[in-house]
C-alpha positions as CSV (number, residue, x, y, z in Angstrom):
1,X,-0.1,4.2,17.0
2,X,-0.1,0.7,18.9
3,X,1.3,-0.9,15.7
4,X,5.3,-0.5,14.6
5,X,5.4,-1.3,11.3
6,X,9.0,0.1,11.0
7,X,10.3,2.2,7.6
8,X,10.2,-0.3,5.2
9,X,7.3,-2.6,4.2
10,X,6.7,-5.0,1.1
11,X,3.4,-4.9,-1.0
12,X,2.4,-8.3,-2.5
13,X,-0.3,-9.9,-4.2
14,X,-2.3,-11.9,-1.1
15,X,-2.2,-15.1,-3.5
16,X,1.8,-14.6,-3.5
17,X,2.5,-14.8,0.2
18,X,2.9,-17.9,1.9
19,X,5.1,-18.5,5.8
20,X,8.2,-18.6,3.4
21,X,7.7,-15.7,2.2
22,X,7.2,-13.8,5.5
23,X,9.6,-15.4,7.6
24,X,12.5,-14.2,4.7
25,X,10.7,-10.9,4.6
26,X,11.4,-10.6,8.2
27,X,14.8,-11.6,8.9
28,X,15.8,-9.1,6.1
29,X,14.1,-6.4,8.0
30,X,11.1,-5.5,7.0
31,X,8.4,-4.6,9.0
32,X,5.2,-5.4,7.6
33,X,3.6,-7.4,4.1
34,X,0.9,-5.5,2.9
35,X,-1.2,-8.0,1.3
36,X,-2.4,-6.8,-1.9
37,X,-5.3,-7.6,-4.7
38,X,-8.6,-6.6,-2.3
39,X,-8.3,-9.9,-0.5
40,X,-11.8,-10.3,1.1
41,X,-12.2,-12.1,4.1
42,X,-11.9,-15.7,3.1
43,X,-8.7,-15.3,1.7
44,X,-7.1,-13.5,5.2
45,X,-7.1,-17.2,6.7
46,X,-3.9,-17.5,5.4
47,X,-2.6,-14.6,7.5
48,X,-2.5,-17.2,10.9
49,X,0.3,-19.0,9.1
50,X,2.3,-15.7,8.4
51,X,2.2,-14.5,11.7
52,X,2.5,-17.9,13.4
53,X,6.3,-18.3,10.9
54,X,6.9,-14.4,12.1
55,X,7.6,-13.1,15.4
56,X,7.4,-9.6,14.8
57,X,6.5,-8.8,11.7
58,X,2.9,-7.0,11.3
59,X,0.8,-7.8,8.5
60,X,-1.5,-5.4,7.0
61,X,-4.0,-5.6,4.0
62,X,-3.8,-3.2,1.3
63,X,-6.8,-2.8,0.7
64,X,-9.8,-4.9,1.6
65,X,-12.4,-3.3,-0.7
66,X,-15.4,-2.2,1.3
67,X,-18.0,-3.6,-1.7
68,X,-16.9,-7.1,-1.2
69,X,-16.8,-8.0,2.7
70,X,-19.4,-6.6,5.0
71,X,-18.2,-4.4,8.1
72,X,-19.3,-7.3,10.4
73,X,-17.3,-9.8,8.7
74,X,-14.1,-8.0,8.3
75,X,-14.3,-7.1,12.2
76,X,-14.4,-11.1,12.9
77,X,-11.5,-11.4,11.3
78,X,-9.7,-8.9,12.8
79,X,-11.0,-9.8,16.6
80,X,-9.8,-13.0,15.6
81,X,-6.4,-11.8,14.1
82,X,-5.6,-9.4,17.1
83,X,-6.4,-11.0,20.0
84,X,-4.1,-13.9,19.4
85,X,-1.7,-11.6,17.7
86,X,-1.6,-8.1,19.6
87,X,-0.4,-5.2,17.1
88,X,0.3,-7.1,14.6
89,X,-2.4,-7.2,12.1
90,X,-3.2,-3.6,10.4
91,X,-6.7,-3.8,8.3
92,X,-6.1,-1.3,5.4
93,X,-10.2,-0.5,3.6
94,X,-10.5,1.4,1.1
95,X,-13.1,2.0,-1.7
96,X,-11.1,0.7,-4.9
97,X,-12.1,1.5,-8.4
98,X,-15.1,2.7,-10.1
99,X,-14.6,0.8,-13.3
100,X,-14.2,-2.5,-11.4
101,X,-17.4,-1.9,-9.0
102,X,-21.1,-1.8,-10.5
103,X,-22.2,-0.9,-6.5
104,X,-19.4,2.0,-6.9
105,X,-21.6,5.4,-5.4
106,X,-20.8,8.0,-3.7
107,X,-17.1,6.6,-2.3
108,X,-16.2,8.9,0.4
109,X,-20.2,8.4,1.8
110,X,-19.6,4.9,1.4
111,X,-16.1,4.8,3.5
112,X,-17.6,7.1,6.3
113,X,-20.4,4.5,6.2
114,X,-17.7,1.6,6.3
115,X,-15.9,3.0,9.1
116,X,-19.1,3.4,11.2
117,X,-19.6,0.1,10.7
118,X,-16.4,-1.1,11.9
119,X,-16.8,1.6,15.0
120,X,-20.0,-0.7,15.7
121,X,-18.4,-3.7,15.5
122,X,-15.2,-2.9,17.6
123,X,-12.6,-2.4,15.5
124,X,-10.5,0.1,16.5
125,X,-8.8,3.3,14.9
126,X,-5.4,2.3,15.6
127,X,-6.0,-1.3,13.9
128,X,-7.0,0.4,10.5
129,X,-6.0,2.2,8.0
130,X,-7.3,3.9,5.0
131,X,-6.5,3.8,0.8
132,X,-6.4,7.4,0.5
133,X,-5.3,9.6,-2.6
134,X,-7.9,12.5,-2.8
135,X,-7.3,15.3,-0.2
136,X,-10.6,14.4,1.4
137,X,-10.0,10.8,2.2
138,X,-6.5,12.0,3.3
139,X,-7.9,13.8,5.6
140,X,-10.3,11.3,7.0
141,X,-7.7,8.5,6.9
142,X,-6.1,11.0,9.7
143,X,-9.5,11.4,12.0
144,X,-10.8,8.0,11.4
145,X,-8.1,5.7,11.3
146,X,-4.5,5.2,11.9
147,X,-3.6,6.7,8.9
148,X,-2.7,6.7,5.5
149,X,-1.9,4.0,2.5
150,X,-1.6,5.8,-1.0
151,X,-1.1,3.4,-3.9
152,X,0.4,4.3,-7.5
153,X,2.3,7.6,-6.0
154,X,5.2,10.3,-6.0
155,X,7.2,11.8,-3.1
156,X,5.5,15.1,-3.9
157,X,2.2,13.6,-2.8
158,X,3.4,12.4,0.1
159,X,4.5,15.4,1.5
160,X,1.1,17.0,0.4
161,X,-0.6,14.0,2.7
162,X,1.8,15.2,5.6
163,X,0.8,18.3,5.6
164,X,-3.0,17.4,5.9
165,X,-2.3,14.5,7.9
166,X,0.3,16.9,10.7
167,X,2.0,14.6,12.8
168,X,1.3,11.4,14.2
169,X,-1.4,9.6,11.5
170,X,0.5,6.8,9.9
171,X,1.6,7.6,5.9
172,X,2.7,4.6,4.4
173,X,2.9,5.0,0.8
174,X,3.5,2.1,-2.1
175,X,6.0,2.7,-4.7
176,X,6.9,0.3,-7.3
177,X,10.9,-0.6,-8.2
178,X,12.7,-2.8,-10.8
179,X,15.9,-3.9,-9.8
180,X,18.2,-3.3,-13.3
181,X,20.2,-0.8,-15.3
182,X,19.2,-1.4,-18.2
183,X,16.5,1.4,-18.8
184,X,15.1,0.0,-21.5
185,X,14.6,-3.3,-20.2
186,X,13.2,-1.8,-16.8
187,X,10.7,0.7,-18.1
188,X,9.2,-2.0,-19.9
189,X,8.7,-4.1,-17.0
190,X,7.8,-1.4,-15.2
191,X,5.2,0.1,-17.9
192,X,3.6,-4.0,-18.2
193,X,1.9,-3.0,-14.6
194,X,1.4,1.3,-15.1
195,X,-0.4,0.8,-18.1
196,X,-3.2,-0.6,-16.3
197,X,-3.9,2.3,-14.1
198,X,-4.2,4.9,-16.4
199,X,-7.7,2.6,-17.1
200,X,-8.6,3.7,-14.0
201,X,-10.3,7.1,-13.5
202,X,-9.2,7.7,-9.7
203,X,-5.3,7.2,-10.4
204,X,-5.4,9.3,-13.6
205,X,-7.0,12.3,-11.4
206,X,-4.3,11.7,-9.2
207,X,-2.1,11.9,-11.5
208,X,-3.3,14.6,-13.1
209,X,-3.1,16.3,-9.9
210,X,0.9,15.5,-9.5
211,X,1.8,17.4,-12.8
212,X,1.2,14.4,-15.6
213,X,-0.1,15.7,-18.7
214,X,-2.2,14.3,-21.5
215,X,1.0,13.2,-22.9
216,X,2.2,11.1,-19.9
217,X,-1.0,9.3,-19.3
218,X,-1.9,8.6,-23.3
219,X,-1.4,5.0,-24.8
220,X,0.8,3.2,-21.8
221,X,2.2,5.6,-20.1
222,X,5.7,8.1,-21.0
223,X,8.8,7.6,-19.9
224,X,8.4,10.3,-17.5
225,X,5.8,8.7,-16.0
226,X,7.0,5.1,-16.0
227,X,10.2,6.8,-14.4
228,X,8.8,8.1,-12.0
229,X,5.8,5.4,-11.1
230,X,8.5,2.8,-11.4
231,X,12.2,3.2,-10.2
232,X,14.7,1.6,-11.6
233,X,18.5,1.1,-11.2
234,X,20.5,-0.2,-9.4
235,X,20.0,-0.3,-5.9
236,X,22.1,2.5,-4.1
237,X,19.9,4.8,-6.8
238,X,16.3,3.1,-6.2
239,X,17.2,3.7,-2.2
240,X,17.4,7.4,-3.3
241,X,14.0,7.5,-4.8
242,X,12.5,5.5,-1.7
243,X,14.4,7.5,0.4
244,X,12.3,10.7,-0.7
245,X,9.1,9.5,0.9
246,X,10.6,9.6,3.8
247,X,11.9,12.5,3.9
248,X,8.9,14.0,2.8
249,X,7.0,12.7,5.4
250,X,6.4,8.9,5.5
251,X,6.4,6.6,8.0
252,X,7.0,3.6,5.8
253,X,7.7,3.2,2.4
254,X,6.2,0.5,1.0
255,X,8.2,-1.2,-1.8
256,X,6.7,-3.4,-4.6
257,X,9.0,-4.6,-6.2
258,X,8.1,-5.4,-10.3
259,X,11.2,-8.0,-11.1
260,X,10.1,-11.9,-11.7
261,X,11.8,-12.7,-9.2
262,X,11.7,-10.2,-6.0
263,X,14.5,-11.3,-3.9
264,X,17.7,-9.9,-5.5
265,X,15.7,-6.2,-5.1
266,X,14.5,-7.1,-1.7
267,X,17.5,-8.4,-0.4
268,X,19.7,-5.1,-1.4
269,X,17.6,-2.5,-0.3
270,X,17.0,-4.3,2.8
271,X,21.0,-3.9,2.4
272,X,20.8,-0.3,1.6
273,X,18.2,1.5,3.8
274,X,18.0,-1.0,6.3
């Protein structure tokens, strides 16, 4: 693909990222922000002043849902976005959640539709990617766009989404860390965001898929689970676990991290893998 987004990415909350932000994110090492929370296309105006404070870092958006922003719209954006800033803006769709969506039918008919429409407004493959857990929209992540962006993940389904991916297709999965040793005081951090996707029906198939049990996904989530959703440590043993999307097939690991404040975490794994 045209666009380099390099091993290691941060996902944020849109609302959270200002020229600052990028401009630190970038002279750590990082090569991309994906800009989380379904930003629609008003709130991508913003991404100007990250890439006018950057000079190589690409920004991508994880996801744009495809009920909130027609294809036409999104595709002014992005005209707008890569013309005056060649591979550097990645536009992640994807089809979100069910419970959050009263339009939600039919997903996978819906992102073939979505993609279409982009086709016909001239966005091209290798400026999008694709939310993708299910096989299916793996698959079509791989043949319709640049690749891959699985949210709420393990290492073993990234290397499941290599092998139907093959090589080239971009795999850039998000994983979630808390920068401590204390266990107790991590998994609770780290369980104060999980809990919220086992409310979520596509995420708790996934899940289910991955080898959680009833047990794991009941109340707010086990250990095992939080463990595993969430790593924690300190940083030499987070690396390890980020390290295993990568060697299972990733492109970029893409590291949220949970801790008030994320700079400590992003500052030593930037240290550590970078």
């Amino acid at each position: 693909m045209a666009i380099e987004l390099g091993k290691l990415g941060i996902w944020r909350y849109h609302a959270n990222v200002d020229a600052k932000f990028a401009a630190e994110a970038e002279k750590l090492g990082y090569g991309a922000i994906w800009l989380g929370g379904s930003p629609g296309a008003g709130d991508l105006d913003s991404v100007d002043d990250l890439l006018a404070a950057t000079d190589s870092l690409v920004i991508a958006t994880g996801i744009v849902n495809i009920w909130q922003d027609e294809p036409a719209s999104i595709a002014k954006v992005y005209e707008r976005l890569a013309g005056k800033y060649p591979d550097r803006f990645l536009l992640g769709v994807g089809a979100g959640h069910r419970e959050a969506t009263k339009e939600y039918k039919k997903p996978y008919a819906a992102l073939v539709d979505y993609l279409d429409g982009l086709d016909a407004a001239g966005v091209p493959v290798s400026g999008r990617a694709l939310a993708a857990l299910g096989p299916k929209v793996v698959e079509l992540s791989g043949t319709r766009t640049a690749g891959a962006h699985p949210y709420l993940t393990t290492p073993e389904h990234t290397r499941s989404s290599r092998e139907i991916l093959g090589a080239g297709p971009l795999l850039a999965p998000e994983h979630k860390v808390v920068l401590s040793t204390d266990a107790d005081e991590a998994r609770a951090i780290g369980r104060n965001t999980v809990k919220y996707y086992l409310g979520l029906s596509n995420y708790v198939a996934n899940l289910r898929k991955l080898g959680f049990t009833d047990s794991d996904l009941a109340g707010e989530g086990s250990d095992r689970l939080v463990d595993a959703l969430a790593l924690h440590g300190d940083a030499a043993t987070i690396a390890r676990g980020l390290s295993a999307h990568l060697d299972a097939g990733a492109d970029q690991v893409v590291v949220q991290v949970l801790n008030e404040d994320p700079w400590p975490a992003y500052r030593a794994l930037a240290s550590e893998l970078l």
